[in-house]
N, C-alpha and C positions, 0 to 999 in steps of 0.2 A: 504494500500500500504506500503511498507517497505520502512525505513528512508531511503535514496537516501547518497550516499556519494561521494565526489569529488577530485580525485587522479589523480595526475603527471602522466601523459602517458609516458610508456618507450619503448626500440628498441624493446620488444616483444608485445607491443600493436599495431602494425601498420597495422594489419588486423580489427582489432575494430575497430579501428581512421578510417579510410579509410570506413570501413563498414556504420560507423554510420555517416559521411561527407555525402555519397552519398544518403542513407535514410532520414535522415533530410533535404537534398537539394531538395530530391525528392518531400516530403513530403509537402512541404512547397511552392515550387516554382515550382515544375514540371510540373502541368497542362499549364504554364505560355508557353511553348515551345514546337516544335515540334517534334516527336521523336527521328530525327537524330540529332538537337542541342544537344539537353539534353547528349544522349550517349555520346557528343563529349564531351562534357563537361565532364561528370560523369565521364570518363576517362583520360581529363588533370587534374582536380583536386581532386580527391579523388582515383587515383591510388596505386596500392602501391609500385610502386617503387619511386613516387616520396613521399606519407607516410613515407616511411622509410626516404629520407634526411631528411624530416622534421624533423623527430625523432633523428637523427644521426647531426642535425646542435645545435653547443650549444650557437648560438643566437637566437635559436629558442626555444618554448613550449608549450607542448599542455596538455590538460586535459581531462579525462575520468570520466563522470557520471555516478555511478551503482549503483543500483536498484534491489533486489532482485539476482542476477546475472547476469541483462540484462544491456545493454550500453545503457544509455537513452538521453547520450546528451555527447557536448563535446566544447570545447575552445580551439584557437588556437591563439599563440601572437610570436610578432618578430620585427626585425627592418621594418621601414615604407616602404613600396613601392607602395605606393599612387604616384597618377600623378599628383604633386602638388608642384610650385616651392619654398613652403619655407618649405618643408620636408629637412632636416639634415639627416647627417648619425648617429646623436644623438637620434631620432628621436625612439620613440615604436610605434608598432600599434597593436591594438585590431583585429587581422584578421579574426575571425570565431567565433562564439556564439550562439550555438542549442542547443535545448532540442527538443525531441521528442510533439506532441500538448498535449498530456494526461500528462506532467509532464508542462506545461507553466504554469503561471500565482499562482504558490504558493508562490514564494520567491526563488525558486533554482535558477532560471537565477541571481537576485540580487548575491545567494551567488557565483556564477562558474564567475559574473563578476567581487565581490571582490577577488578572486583567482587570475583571472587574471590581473587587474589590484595593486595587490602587487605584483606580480612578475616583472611584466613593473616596476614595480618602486620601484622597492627595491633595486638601487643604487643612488636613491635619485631624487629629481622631474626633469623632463624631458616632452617637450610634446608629448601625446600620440594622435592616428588619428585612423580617422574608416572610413568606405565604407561604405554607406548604400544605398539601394535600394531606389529609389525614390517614390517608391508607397507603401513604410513598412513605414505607420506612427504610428506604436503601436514601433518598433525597434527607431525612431527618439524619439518621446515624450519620451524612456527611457533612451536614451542617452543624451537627454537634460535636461533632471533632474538631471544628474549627471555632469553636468558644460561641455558639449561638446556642438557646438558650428556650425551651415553648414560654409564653406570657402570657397568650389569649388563644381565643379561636373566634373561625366567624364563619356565616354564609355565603359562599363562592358560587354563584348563579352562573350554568353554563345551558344555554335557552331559559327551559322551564324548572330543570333540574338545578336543586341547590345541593353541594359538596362539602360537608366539614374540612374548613379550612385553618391548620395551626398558623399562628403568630410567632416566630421566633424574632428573637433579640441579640444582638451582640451589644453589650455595651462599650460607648465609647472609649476605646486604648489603642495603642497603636497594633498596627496591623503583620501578622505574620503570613505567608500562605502554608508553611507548617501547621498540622494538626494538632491545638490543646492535647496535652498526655492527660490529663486526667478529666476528658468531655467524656461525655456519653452518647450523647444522642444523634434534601436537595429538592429541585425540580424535578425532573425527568430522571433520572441521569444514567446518569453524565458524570 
């Protein structure tokens, strides 16, 4: 397979970005719903019109993983909009972290989350929050390895269907991509 590389998505990648959101979501979760959910979904969040704000907002970022010329995976981070009353407007969050299943479990999700996690924090420590699915416990074990922490839960509407979705926290310190030795507890993953 060909070394996999990991690059700042820009306003001309928004059909990639969008492409490979919905394939990954697909990939990963879609048996999970039924077909008119899923489309509703596939079309609020991996559109491209709304791809492109994302692209066009500059507190926002996202990342493109390729692979031979293919988009194998991708990251997306920004201010928190988690439903959780001690999010700040200081506040980053980890929003999106896929690799396609034939690239998981190498090392590439470690490296596409220290990508993103220096960018979250390359104005210096802040705490960062993530969403995770409540039945992704390969996504939870990996983000508690790296010092993130459950604090809430919430309802993650995908159409009609609602999802128990965990709240993890890092609190603000500075950033390793080394895994906490004594975590316990991702997105897809990756």
């Amino acid at each position: 397979m060909p070394e996999p590389i990991i690059r700042r998505a820009g306003p001309d990648d928004a059909e990639a970005l969008a492409g490979i959101g919905a394939l990954t979501f697909t990939e990963t979760f879609g048996h999970l719903y039924p077909p008119e959910d899923l489309a509703q979904f596939l079309e609020e969040a991996y559109g491209l019109e709304r791809t492109r704000g994302t692209l066009a907002d500059p507190a926002k970022a996202a990342w493109l993983v390729e692979a031979g010329g293919e988009v194998v995976g991708y990251a997306e981070a920004g201010p928190c909009g988690l439903p959780h009353p001690e999010v700040t407007p200081s506040c980053g969050e980890l929003k999106r972290l896929y690799l396609l299943k034939t690239w998981q479990n190498g090392g590439l999700g470690r490296r596409l989350f220290g990508e993103t996690m220096a960018w979250l924090l390359r104005a210096g420590p802040r705490d960062v929050w993530i969403g995770v699915w409540s039945e992704n416990h390969g996504a939870q074990r990996f983000y508690g390895r790296h010092g993130f922490t459950q604090v809430g839960e919430y309802g993650f509407p995908v159409g009609g269907t609602v999802d128990r979705e965990f709240i993890l926290r890092k609190a603000a310190v500075s950033f390793s991509t080394e895994p906490a030795r004594d975590a316990g507890r991702e997105h897809n993953f990756a």
